[in-house]
C-alpha positions in Angstrom: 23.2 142.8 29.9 24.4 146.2 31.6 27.4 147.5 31.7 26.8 148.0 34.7 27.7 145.0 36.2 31.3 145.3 34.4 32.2 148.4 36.1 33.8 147.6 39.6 33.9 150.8 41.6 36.8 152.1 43.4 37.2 150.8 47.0 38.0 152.8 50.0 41.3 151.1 51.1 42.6 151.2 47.4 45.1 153.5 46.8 47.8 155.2 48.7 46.2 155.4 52.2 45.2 151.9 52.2 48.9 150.5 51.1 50.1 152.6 54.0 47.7 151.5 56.6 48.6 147.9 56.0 52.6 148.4 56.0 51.9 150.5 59.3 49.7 147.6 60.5 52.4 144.8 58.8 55.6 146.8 60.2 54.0 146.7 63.9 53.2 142.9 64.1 56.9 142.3 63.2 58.5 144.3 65.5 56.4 142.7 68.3 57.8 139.4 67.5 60.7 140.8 66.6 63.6 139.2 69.2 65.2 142.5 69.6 68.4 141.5 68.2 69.9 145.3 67.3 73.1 146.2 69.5 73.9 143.1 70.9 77.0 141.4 69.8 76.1 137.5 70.6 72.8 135.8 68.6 69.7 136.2 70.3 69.1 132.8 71.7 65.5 132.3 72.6 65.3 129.5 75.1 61.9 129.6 76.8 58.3 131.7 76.2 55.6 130.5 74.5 57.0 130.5 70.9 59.8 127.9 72.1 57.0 126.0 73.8 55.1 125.8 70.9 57.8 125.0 68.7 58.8 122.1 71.3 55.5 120.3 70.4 54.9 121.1 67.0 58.5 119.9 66.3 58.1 116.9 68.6 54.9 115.5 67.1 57.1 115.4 63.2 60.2 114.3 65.0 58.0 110.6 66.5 57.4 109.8 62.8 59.2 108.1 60.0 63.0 109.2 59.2 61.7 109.6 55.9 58.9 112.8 56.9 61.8 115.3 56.8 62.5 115.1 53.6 58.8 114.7 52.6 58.0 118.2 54.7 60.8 120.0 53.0 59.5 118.8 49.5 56.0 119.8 50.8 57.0 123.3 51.8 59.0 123.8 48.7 56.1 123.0 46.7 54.0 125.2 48.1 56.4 128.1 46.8 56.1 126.4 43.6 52.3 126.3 43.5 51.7 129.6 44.3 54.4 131.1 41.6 52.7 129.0 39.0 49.4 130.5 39.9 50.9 133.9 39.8 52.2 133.1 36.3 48.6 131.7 35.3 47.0 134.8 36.4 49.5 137.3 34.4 49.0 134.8 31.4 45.3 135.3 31.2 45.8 138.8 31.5 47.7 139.4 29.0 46.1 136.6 27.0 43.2 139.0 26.5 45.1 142.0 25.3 44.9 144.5 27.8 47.6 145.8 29.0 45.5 147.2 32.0 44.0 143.9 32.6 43.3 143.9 36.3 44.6 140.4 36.8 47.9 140.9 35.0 48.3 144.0 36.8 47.3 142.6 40.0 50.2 140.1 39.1 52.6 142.1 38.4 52.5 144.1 41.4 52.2 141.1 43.4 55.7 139.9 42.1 56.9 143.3 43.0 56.1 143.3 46.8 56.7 139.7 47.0 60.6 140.6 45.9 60.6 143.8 47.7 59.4 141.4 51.2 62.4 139.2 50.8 64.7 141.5 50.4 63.0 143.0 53.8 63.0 140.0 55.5 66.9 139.1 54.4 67.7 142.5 56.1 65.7 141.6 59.2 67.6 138.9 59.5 71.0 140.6 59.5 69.0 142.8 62.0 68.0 140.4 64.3 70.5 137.7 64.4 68.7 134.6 65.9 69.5 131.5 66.3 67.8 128.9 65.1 65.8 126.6 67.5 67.7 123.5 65.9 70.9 125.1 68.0 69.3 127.0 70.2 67.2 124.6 72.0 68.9 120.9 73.6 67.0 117.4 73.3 65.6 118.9 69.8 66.3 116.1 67.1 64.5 118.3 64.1 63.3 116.4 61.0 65.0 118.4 58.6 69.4 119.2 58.2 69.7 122.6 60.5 71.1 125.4 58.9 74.6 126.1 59.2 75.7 129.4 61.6 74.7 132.7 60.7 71.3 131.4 58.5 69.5 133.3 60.8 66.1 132.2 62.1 64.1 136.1 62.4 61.7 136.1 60.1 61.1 133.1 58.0 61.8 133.6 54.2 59.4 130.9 53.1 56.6 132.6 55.3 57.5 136.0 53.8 57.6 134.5 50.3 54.1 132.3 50.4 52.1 135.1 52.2 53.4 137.4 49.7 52.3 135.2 46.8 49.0 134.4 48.7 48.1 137.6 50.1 48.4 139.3 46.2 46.5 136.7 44.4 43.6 136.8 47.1 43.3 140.5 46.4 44.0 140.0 42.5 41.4 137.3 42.2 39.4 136.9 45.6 38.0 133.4 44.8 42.0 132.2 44.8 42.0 133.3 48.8 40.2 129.7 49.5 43.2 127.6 47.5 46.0 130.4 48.5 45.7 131.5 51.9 45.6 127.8 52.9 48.4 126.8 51.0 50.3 129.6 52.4 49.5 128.4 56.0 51.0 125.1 55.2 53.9 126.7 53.8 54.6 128.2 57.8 53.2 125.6 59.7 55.9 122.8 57.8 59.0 125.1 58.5 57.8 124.6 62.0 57.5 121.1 61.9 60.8 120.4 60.0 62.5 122.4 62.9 64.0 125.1 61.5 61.7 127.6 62.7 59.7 129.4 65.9 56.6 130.0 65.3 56.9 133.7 65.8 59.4 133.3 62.9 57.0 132.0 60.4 53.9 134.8 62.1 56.5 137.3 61.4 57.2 136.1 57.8 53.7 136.2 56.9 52.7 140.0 58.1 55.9 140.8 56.2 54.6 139.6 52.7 51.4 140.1 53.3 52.2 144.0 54.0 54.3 144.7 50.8 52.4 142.3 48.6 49.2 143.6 49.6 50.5 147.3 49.8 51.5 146.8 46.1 48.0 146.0 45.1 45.9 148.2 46.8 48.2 150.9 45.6 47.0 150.6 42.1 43.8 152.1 42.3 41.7 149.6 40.2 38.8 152.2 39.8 37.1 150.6 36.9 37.5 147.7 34.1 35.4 148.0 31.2 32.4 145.8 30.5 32.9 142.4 28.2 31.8 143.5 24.8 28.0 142.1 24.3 27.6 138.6 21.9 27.5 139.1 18.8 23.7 138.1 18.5 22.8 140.5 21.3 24.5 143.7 19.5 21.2 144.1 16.8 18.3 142.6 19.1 16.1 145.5 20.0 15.9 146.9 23.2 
């Protein structure tokens, strides 16, 4: 077999530029759906628009089913975290498992954890920034699924969003043929803290572009030029060319 094939060339949005370009392009989706909270004194209370109309419905449709589908969504959402830190785990383990310390996939890990912690503690600040309100208080005839958070949990950006895209957005960059099982599960991770209530949807949209940016600015900073080849079977090494 050639080495050939074992040899991954360096791509043209690794490295510095490329991590740049995505928190430039991750930093100006969130301040379009950012609320504009900075100055005022009172919580940004978001009333009508689009993201309250959508939140009206997708809230709705959870709120006609069982009093038991709270809780259910909550341990749904939850375990998507859960999911996607195990996988993140599994993929540093069989890096490491191999022996090299420049495995791609435990480095890939690695700097996924990093951005993933570096986007919650953005997204915590952001918060603080933006002081919204949650749609559970913020909104009348709204009977959310799930308990609303007490005052001053602020809606602006969602934490589980941040967190799953994070997660997702690394793996799928890591290991490409994990985007199919983690950008999905990431997506269901938003779309339940919307159903449970205790989010806009421009909360959860924010959220995402925020973990996706740092996570994936993490990885494609490492430059990744090239892994070495799988040494050949042992009953290859003295056949003759």
């Amino acid at each position: 077999m050639s080495t050939e094939r074992g040899i991954r060339r360096r791509s043209a949005v690794r490295g510095p530029l490329g991590a740049v370009a995505v928190l430039l392009v991750g930093g100006a989706g969130v301040l379009a759906l950012s609320p504009g909270g900075l100055g005022r004194e009172a919580p940004v209370r978001i009333t009508d628009g689009a993201s309250a109309s959508v939140y009206r419905e997708v809230s709705g449709v959870a709120g006609d089913g069982p009093g038991w589908l709270g809780g259910l969504f909550e341990l749904a959402t939850e375990g998507t975290l859960v999911a996607l830190g195990l996988l993140l785990l599994w993929v540093a383990w069989c890096g490491w498992r191999d022996g090299r310390a420049k495995d791609p996939r435990l480095v890939g890990a690695v700097l996924s954890g990093v951005g993933t912690v570096v986007a919650y503690a953005a997204s915590e600040a952001l918060k603080l920034v933006a002081d919204e309100e949650r749609p559970c208080r913020a909104l009348t005839g709204i009977e959310p699924v799930a308990e609303c958070p007490p005052p001053g949990d602020w809606s602006f950006p969602s934490n589980h969003a941040t967190l799953a895209a994070a997660l997702a957005v690394g793996l799928a960059l890591t290991l490409p043929r994990l985007a199919a099982l983690t950008l999905p599960l990431a997506g269901a991770a938003a779309l339940l803290r919307v159903l449970v209530g205790v989010h806009y949807p421009h909360d959860v949209l924010a959220g995402a572009l925020l973990g996706a940016a740092f996570a994936g600015a993490a990885v494609l900073m490492w430059p990744r030029r090239h892994v070495a080849a799988p040494p050949a079977p042992s009953w290859q090494r003295g056949a003759p060319s």
